[in-house]
C-alpha positions in Angstrom: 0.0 0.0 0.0 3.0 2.6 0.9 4.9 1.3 -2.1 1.5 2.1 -4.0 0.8 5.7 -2.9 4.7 6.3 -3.3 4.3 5.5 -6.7 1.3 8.0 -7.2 3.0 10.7 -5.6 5.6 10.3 -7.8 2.9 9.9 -10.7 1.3 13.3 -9.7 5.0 15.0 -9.8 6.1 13.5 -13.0 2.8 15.0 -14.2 3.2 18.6 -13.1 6.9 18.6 -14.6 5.2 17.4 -17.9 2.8 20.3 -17.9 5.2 22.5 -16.9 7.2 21.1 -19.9 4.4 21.9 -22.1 3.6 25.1 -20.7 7.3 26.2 -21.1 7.4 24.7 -24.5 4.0 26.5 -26.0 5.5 30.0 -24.2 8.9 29.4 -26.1 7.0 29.0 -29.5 4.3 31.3 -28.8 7.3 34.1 -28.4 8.6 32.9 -31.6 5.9 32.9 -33.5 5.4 36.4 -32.1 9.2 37.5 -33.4 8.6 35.4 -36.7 6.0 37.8 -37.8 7.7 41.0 -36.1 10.5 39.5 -38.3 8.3 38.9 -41.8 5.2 41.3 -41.2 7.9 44.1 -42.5 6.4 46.1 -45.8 8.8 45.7 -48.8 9.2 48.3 -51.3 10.8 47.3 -54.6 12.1 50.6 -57.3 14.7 50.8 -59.8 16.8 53.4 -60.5 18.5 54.7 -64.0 20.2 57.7 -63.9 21.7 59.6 -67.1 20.7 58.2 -70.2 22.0 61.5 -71.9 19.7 59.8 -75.2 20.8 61.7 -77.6 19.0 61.3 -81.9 22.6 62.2 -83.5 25.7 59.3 -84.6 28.7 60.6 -82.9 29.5 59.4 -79.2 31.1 61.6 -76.9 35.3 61.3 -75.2 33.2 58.8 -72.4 29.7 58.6 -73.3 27.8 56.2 -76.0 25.3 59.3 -76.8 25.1 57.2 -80.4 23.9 54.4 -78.7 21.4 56.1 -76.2 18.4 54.6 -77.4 20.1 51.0 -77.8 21.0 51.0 -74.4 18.0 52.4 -73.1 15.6 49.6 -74.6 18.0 47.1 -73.1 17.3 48.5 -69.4 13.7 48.7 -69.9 13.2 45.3 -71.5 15.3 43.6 -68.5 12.9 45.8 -65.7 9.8 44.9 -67.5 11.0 41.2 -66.7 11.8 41.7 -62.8 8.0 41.4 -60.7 6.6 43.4 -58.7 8.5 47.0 -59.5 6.4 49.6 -57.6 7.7 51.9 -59.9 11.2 53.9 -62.1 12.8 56.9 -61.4 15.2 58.9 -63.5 17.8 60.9 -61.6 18.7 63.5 -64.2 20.1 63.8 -67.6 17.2 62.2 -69.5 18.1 63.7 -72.7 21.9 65.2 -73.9 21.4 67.8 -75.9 18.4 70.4 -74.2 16.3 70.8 -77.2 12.1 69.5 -77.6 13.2 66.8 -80.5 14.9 65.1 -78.1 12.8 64.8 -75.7 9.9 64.3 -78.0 12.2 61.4 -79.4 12.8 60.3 -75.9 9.7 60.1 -74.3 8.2 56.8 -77.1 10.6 54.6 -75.4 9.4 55.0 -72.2 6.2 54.4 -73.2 7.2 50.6 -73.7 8.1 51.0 -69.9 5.2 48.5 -67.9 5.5 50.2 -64.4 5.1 54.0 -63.5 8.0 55.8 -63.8 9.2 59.6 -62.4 12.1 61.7 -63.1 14.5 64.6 -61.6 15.9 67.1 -63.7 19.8 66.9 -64.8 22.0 69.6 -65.7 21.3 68.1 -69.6 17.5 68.4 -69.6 17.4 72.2 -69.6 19.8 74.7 -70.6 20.2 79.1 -70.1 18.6 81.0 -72.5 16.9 77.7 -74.3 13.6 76.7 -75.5 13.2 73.7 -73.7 12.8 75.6 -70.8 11.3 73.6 -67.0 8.3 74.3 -67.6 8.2 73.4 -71.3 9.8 70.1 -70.2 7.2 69.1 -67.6 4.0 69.8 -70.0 5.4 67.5 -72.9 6.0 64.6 -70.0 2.7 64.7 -68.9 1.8 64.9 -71.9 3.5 61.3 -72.3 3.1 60.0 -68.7 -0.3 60.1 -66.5 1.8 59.8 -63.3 4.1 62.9 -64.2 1.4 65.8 -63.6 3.3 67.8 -61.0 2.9 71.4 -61.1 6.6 72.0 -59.5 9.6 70.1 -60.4 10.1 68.6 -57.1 7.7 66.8 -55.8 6.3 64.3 -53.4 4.5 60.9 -53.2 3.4 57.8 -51.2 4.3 54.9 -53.1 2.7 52.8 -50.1 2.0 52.6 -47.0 5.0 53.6 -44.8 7.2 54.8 -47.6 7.5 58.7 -48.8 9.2 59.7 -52.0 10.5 63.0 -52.5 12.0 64.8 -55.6 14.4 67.4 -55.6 15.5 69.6 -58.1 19.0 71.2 -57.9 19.4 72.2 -61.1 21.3 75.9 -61.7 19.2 77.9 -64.1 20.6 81.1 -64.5 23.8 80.6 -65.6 25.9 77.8 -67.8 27.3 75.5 -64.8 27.0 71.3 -63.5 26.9 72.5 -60.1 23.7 72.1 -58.2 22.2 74.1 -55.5 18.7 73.5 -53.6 17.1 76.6 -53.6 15.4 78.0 -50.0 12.0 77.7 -50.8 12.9 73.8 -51.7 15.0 73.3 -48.4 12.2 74.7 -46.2 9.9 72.4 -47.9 12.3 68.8 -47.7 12.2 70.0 -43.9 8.2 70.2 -43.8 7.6 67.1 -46.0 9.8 65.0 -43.5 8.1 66.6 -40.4 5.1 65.4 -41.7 6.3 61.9 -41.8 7.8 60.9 -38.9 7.3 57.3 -38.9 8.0 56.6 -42.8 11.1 55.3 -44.9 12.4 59.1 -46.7 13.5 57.8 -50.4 15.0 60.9 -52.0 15.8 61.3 -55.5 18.2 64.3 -56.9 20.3 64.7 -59.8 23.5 66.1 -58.1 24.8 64.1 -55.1 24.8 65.4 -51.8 28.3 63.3 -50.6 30.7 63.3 -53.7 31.4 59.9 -55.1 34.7 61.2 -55.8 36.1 65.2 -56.1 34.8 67.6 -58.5 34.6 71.4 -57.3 32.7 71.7 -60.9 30.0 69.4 -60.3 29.3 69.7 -56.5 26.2 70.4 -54.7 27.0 74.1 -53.2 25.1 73.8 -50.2 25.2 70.1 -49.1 25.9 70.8 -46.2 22.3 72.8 -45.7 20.7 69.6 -47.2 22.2 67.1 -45.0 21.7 69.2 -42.0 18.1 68.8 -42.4 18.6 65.1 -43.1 19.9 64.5 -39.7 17.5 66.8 -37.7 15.3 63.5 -38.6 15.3 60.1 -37.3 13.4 58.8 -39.8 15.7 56.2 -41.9 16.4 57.9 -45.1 17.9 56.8 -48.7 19.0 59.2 -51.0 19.7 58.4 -55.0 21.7 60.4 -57.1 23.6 60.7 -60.1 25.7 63.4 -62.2 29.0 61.7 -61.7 28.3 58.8 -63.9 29.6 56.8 -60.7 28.8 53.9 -58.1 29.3 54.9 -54.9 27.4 54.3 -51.0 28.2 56.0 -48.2 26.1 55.5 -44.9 25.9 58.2 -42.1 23.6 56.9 -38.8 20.4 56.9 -40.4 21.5 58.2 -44.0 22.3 55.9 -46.8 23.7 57.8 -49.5 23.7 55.8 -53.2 25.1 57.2 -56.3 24.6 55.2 -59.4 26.6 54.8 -62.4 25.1 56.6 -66.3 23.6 53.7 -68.3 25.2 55.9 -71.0 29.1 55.3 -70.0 31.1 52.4 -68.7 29.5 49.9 -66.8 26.0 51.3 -68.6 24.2 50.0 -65.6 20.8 51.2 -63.2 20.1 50.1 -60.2 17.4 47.5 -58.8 16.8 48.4 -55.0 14.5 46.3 -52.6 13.4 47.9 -49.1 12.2 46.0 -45.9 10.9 48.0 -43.5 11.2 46.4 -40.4 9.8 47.7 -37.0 13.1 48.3 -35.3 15.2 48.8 -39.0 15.0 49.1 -42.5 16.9 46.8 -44.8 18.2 48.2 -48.1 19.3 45.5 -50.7 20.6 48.0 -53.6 21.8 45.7 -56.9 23.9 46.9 -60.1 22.2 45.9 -63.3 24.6 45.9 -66.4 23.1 46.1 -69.9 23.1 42.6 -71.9 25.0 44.6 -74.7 28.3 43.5 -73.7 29.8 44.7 -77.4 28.4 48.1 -76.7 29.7 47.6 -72.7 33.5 47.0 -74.1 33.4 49.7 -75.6 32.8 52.6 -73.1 35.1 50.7 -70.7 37.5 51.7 -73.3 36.4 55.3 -73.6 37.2 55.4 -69.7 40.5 56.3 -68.1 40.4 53.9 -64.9 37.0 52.2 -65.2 36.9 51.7 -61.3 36.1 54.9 -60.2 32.9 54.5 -62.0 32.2 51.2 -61.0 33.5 51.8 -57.7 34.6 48.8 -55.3 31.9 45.7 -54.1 30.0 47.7 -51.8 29.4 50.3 -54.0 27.8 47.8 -56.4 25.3 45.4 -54.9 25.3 45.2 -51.3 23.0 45.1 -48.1 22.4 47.6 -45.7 21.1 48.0 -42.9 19.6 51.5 -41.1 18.5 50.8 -37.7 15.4 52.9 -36.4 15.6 55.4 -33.9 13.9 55.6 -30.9 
């Protein structure tokens, strides 16, 4: 009989360790399954990027640039995006056209009508000129003309591509004289300030011709008042990407919650655009930023030839295709 009740007591023990067990065990995987979707809840924002096509309707190419084979180049990159899923949508970072006159854009503007997903632009230093026709407001009636999701009243601009996610255009173009320098204008800065205010909780993409951190020295191409601009970057927490181009060069730079990404011309040597996927975690955003050469690999020879040292355009691996990673602040 002792033996007997010994042997339940011992019964009723093994069974509260058992539930414990269990209990332990369903806490353990509740609190996974709790960080699994923390982990894969995350919006994802998928864009690409092309920045100086410099198209150009005339047969001569440039010391660096395949102007002659603008449009050949051009197809190539919009044949291989219409073939990557789910693009939310294009933008242009400056120097659509090479030569600022309305044939050339009015050339231009058929071959991005074979585009499948929206696409936006930002004015380059190419696409208007002093004294010209093809003045900024010229420009932005004959793309709208051409492209429903173009009918901004201002060249720059803002919009919500989804949920969580602001763009915002900036034009630094110089209009009043004959110069590649940019400069954002005070009416613009005090407006990049307000349109981040308002947002406090998105992912800031920011598109601009003329890069804010250089991918490499020019005093004739800088931005004059970076400094202004990235002040009001960092008086944000927000995580913040901003694509440029103008140097015809790969290069990324990160600054605590600035990720800074030039991209190479599809134009010269390594005639490439960028393919950039964001996850937008709760405590961090994840940005995976790819190079895309063209498939014209003749066409690709040569403007690595027109190049004095092809690697400060392609710049190193990281400037390339890379991961990273901006965590949130609190």
């Amino acid at each position: 009989m002792a033996k007997l009740k010994k042997e339940k007591r011992n019964s009723g023990k093994e069974g509260i360790l058992s539930k414990m067990k269990n209990w332990t065990i369903s806490l353990v995987l509740a609190f996974g399954m709790l960080y699994g979707l923390q982990c894969y809840s995350a919006s994802s924002l998928k864009f690409v990027q092309i920045s100086d096509i410099h198209y150009y309707t005339g047969t001569n190419n440039t010391s660096f640039k395949l102007i002659a084979e603008s449009s050949k180049l051009l197809d190539d990159a919009i044949d291989q995006i219409n073939n990557i899923p789910n693009i939310s949508f294009v933008m242009l970072t400056g120097d659509q056209i090479d030569k600022s006159f309305e044939k050339e854009l009015n050339a231009f503007l058929p071959h991005m009508k074979e585009l499948k997903y929206p696409w936006y632009f930002t004015f380059g230093n190419h696409d208007t000129c002093v004294g010209g026709y093809l003045t900024k407001e010229v420009y932005l009636d004959l793309v709208a003309k051409n492209n429903e999701h173009c009918n901004f009243k201002h060249s720059y601009y803002s919009f919500a591509p989804q949920k969580g996610y602001k763009v915002i255009v900036l034009d630094p173009i110089i209009r009043d004289r004959i110069t590649a320098n940019g400069q954002i204008d005070k009416t613009q800065l005090e407006w990049l300030d307000k349109e981040i205010q308002d947002a406090p909780k998105d992912v800031i993409l920011i598109f601009m011709h003329v890069p804010i951190k250089e991918p490499f020295s020019s005093p004739n191409h800088r931005l004059l008042n970076a400094n202004e601009v990235d002040e009001i970057l960092h008086k944000h927490k927000n995580p913040i990407g901003v694509f440029t181009g103008h140097y015809h060069a790969g290069k990324i730079l990160q600054n605590d919650n600035v990720l800074y990404i030039s991209t190479p011309a599809l134009v010269s040597y390594p005639n490439a655009f960028r393919l950039v996927n964001v996850m937008n975690y709760k405590n961090k955003v994840v940005f995976d930023v790819q190079l895309k050469e063209t498939r014209l690999k003749n066409l690709q020879k040569l403007a690595k030839l027109m190049v004095f040292n092809s690697t400060i355009y392609t710049g190193e691996e990281k400037d390339q295709s890379a991961i990273y990673v901006i965590n949130r602040k609190k």
